[in-house]
C-alpha positions as CSV (number, residue, x, y, z in Angstrom):
1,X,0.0,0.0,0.0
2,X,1.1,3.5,-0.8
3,X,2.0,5.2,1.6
4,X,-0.7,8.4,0.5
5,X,-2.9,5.7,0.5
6,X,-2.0,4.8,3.8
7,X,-2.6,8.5,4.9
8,X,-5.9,9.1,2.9
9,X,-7.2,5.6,4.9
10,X,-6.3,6.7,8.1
11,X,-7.8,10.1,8.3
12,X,-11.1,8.2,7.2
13,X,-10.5,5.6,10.0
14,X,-10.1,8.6,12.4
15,X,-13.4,10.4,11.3
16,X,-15.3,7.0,11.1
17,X,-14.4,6.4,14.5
18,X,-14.5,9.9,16.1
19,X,-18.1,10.5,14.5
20,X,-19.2,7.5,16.5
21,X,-18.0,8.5,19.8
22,X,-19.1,12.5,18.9
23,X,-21.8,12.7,16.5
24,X,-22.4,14.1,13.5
25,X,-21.4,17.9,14.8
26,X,-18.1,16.7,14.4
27,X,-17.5,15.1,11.3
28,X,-19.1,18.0,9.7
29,X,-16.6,20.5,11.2
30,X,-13.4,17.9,10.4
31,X,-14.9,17.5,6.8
32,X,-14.8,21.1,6.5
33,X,-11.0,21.6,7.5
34,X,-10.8,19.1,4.9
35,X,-11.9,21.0,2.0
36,X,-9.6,22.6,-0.7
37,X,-8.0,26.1,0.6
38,X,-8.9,29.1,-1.0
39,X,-6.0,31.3,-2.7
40,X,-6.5,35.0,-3.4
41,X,-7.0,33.9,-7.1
42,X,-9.6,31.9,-6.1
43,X,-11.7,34.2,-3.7
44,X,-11.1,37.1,-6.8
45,X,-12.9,34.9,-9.3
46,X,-15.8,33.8,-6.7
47,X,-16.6,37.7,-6.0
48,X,-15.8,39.1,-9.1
49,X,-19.5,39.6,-10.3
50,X,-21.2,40.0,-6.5
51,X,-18.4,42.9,-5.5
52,X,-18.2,44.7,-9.4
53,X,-22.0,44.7,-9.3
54,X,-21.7,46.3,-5.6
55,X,-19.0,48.8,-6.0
56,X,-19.5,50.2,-9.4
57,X,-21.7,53.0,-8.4
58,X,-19.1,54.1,-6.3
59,X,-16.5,53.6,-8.8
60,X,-18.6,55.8,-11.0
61,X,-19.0,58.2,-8.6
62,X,-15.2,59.0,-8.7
63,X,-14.5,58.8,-12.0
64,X,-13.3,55.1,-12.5
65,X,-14.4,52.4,-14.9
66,X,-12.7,49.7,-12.9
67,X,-11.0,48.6,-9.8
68,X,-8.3,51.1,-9.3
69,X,-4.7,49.6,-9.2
70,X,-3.4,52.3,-6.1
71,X,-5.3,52.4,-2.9
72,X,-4.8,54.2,0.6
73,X,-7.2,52.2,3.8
74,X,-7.6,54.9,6.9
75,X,-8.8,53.3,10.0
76,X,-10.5,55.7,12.1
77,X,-10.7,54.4,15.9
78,X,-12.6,57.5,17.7
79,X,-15.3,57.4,14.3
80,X,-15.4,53.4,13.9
81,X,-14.9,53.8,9.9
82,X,-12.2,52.4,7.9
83,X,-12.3,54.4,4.6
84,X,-10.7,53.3,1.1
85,X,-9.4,55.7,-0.8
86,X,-8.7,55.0,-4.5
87,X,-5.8,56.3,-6.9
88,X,-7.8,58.6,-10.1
89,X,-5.7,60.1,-12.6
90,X,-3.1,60.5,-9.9
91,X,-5.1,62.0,-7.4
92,X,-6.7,60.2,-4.2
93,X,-10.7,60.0,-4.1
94,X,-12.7,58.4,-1.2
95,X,-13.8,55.6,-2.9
96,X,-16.0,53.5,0.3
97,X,-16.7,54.0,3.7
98,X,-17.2,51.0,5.8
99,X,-18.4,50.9,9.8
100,X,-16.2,48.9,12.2
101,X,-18.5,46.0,13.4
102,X,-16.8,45.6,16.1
103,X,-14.5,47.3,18.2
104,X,-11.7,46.9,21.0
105,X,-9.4,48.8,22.9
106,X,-9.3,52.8,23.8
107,X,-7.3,55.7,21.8
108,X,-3.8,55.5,22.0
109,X,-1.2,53.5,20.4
110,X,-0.6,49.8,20.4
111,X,1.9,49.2,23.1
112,X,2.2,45.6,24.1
113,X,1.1,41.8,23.7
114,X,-2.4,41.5,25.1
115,X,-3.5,45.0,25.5
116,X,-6.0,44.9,23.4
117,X,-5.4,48.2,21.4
118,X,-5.9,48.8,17.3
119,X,-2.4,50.6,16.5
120,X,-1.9,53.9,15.6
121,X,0.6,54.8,12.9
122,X,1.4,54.4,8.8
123,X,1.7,50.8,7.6
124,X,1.3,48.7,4.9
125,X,-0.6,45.3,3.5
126,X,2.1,42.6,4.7
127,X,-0.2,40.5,2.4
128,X,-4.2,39.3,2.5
129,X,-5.2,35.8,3.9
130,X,-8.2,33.9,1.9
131,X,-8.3,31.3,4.6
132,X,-9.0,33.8,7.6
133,X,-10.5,32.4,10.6
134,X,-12.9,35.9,10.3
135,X,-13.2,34.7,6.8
136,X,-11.0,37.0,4.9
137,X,-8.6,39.5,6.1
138,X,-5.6,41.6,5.5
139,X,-2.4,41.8,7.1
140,X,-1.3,45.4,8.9
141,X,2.4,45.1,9.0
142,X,2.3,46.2,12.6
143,X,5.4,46.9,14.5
144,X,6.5,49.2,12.1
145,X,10.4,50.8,12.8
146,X,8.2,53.7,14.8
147,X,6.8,51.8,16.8
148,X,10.0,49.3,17.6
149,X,12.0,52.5,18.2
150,X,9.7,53.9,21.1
151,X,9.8,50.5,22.2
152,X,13.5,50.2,22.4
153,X,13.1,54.0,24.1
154,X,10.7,53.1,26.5
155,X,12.4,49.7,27.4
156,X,9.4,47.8,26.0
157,X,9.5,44.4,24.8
158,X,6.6,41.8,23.7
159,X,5.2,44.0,21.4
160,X,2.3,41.7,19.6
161,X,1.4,41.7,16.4
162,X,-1.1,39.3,13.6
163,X,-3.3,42.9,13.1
164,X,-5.6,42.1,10.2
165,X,-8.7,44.2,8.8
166,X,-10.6,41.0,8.5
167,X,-14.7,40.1,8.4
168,X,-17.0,39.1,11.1
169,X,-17.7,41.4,14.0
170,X,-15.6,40.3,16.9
171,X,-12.2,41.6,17.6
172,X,-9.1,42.1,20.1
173,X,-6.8,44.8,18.5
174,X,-7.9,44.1,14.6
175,X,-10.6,46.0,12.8
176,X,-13.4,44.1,11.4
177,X,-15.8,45.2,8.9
178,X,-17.8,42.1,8.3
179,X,-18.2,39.7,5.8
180,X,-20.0,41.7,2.7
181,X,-17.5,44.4,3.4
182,X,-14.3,42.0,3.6
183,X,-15.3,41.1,0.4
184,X,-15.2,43.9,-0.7
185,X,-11.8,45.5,0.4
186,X,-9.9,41.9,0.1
187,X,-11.1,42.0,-4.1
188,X,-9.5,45.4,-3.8
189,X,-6.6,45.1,-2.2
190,X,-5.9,42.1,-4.0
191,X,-5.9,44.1,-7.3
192,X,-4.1,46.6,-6.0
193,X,-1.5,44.7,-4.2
194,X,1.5,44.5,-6.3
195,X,1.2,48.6,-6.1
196,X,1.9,48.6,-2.5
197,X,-1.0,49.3,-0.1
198,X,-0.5,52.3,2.9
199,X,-3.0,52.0,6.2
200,X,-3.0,54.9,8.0
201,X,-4.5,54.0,11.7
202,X,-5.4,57.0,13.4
203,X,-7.2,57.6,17.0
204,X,-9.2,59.9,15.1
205,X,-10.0,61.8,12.1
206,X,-7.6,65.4,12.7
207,X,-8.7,66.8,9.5
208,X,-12.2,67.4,11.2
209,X,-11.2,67.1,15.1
210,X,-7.6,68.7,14.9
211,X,-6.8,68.4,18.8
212,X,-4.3,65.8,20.0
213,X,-5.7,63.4,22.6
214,X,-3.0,62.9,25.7
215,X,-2.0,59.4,26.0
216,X,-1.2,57.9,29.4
217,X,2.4,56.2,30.2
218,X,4.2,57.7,27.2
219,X,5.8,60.5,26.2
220,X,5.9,60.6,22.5
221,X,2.1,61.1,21.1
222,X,2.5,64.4,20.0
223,X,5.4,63.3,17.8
224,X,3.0,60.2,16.4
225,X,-0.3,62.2,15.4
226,X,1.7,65.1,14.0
227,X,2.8,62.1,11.3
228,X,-0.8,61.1,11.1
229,X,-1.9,64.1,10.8
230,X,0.1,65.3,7.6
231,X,-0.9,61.7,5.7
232,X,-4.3,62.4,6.5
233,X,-4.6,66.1,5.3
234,X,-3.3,64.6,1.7
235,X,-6.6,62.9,1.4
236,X,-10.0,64.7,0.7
237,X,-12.7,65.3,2.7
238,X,-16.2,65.2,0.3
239,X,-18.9,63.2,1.3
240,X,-19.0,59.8,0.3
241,X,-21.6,56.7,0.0
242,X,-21.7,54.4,2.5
């Protein structure tokens, strides 16, 4: 006997068995790890209709045919909105705004492992996930150098990390969207990938509330949200569709 045969025969011993002892619950949720993984690919051709269908009349709206090939996400913490922000004639339009659907932490930076806080600063897509366990998600490339150097100042260590915008609506430290709008924002960043994605996290949006919020235990905010604050005020304003 092969030895892939071998393998194939005992992971349908092991199923046989454990769906007698557990029930049917079980095999359903083993047979589902089972099933073929997704690759970005995949999940593009799958949405491609639903998400064209569901984003053109924003795409109209801003003067685009098609998905743009240069995007910019904001997260906003204190307004619960992450806002995408698409690349036309080479100049940024709002292109989507999409609530937060869930929502952890307080304003302020990301500091440690654990403390359940959505980062503030300028990253980019480390790269986008079709097998998420929220479904679909991208990856924030949090620390960034900023953050590892107030770190090293503040004699931090442990800093955490896996920060994905990602679908569902439960969180601690990521921002999710949900699934409709994961679908959404994964087909675009997918196309737009290669292009090089920025996320701007902010604890708020300073082009409307301009004041700097004090942050407890470090020294250094001001120096952060005067950053932000200069990405952000590249980027209109205009209303947009939800």
């Amino acid at each position: 006997m092969s030895r892939k045969r071998w393998i194939g025969g005992s992971i349908l011993l092991l199923i046989f068995i454990l769906t007698l002892l557990k029930g049917k619950s079980l095999y359903v949720t083993i047979q589902s790890q089972l099933k073929k993984r997704e690759t970005t690919a995949s999940v593009q051709q799958r949405l491609a209709e639903k998400v064209a269908t569901n984003l053109q009349p924003h795409l109209n709206k801003i003067g685009l045919q098609q998905l743009p090939d240069r995007l910019i996400i904001v997260g906003l913490k204190q307004e619960q909105l992450l806002e995408v922000y698409a690349a036309v004639k080479g100049e940024m339009k709002r292109l989507k705004v999409y609530p937060f659907t869930a929502m952890s932490g307080k304003l302020g930076p990301k500091l440690q492992e654990g403390d359940k806080q959505i980062p503030e600063g300028i990253y980019q897509i480390e790269y986008l996930n079709p097998n998420s366990a929220y479904y679909l998600s991208l990856k924030v490339n949090y620390p960034n150098s900023f953050d590892q150097k107030k770190a090293q100042l503040d004699n931090r260590s442990q800093l955490g990390g896996d920060i994905f915008i990602h679908g569902k609506a439960v969180t601690i430290g990521c921002i999710p969207i949900g699934d409709e709008a994961i679908e959404e924002v994964f087909t675009l960043g997918a196309h737009a990938y290669a292009q090089g994605i920025k996320v701007i996290l902010s604890p708020q949006d300073f082009r409307k509330v301009p004041e700097f919020p004090e942050i407890d235990g470090i020294s250094w905010e001001k120096e952060l949200y005067q950053v932000i604050a200069r990405e952000l005020d590249q980027l209109p304003t205009e209303d947009y569709l939800l």
